[in-house]
Legacy VTK file of the C-alpha trace (Angstrom):
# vtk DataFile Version 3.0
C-alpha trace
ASCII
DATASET POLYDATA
POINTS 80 float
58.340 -19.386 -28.683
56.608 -20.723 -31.393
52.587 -20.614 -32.119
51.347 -23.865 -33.307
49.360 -23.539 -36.500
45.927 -24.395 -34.793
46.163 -20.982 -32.766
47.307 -19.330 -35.828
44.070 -20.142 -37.664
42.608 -19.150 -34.499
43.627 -15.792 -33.833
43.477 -15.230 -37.675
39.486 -16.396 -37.334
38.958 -14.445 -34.290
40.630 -11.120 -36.450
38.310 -11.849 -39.957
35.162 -12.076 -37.610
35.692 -9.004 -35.709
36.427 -6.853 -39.349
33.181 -9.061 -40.570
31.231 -7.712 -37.399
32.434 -4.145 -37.642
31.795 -4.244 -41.570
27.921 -5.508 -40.708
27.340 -3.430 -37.851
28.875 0.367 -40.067
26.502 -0.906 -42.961
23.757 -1.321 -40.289
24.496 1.925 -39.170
24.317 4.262 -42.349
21.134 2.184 -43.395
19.289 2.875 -40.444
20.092 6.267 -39.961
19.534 7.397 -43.299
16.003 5.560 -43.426
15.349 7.210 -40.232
16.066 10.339 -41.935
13.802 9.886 -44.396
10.944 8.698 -41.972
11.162 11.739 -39.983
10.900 14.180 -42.680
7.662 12.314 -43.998
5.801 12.550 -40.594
7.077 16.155 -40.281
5.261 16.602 -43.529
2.039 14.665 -43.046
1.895 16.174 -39.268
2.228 19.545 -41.124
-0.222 18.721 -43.760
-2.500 18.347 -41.488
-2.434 21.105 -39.574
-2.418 23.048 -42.722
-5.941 21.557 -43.595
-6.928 22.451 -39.745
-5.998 25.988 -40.098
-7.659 26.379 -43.532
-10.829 24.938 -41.831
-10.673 27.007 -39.703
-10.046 30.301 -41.077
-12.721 29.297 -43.297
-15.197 28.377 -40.298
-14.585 32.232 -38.288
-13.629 34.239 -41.105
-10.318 34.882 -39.459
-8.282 34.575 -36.931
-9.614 36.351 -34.163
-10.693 33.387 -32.294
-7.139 32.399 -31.805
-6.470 36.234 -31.025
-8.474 35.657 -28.499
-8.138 32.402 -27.029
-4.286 31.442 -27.632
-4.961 28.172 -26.281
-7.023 27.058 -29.345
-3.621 26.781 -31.144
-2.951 24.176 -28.759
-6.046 22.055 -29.962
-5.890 23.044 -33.898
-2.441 21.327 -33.864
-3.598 18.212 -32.077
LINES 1 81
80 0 1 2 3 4 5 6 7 8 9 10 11 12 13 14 15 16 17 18 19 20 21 22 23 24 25 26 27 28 29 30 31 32 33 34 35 36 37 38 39 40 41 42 43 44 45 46 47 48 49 50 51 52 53 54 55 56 57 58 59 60 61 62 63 64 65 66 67 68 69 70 71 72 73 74 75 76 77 78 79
């Protein structure tokens, strides 16, 4: 049985768009995730930045950290 050359160019078509798609959607992929990488690192940062600068504030505010000895659930608001 033979294909006539329309289906041919078809199929062929059909092929080159799928390996087209696949190529888009893998580049897609390794952009997004290693963005997303990036982006999560940087809020872990800034989220721990800040609670640094809460902590340090304070310390400096008690003179210590018997407060949160003493109420554990303060630790709870100094990371809000």
């Amino acid at each position: 049985m033979t294909m006539r050359l329309l289906y041919k160019f078809l199929i062929s078509y059909i092929i080159i768009a799928m390996f087209i798609a696949a190529f888009f959607i893998l580049a897609a992929w390794i952009f997004v995730y290693s963005n997303f990488n990036e982006f999560i690192a940087e809020t872990e940062l800034a989220k721990l930045n800040h609670f640094e600068e809460v902590l340090r504030e304070e310390y400096r505010i008690h003179q210590g950290w018997d407060h949160f000895r003493t109420q554990p659930w303060l630790w709870h608001v100094a990371k809000g």
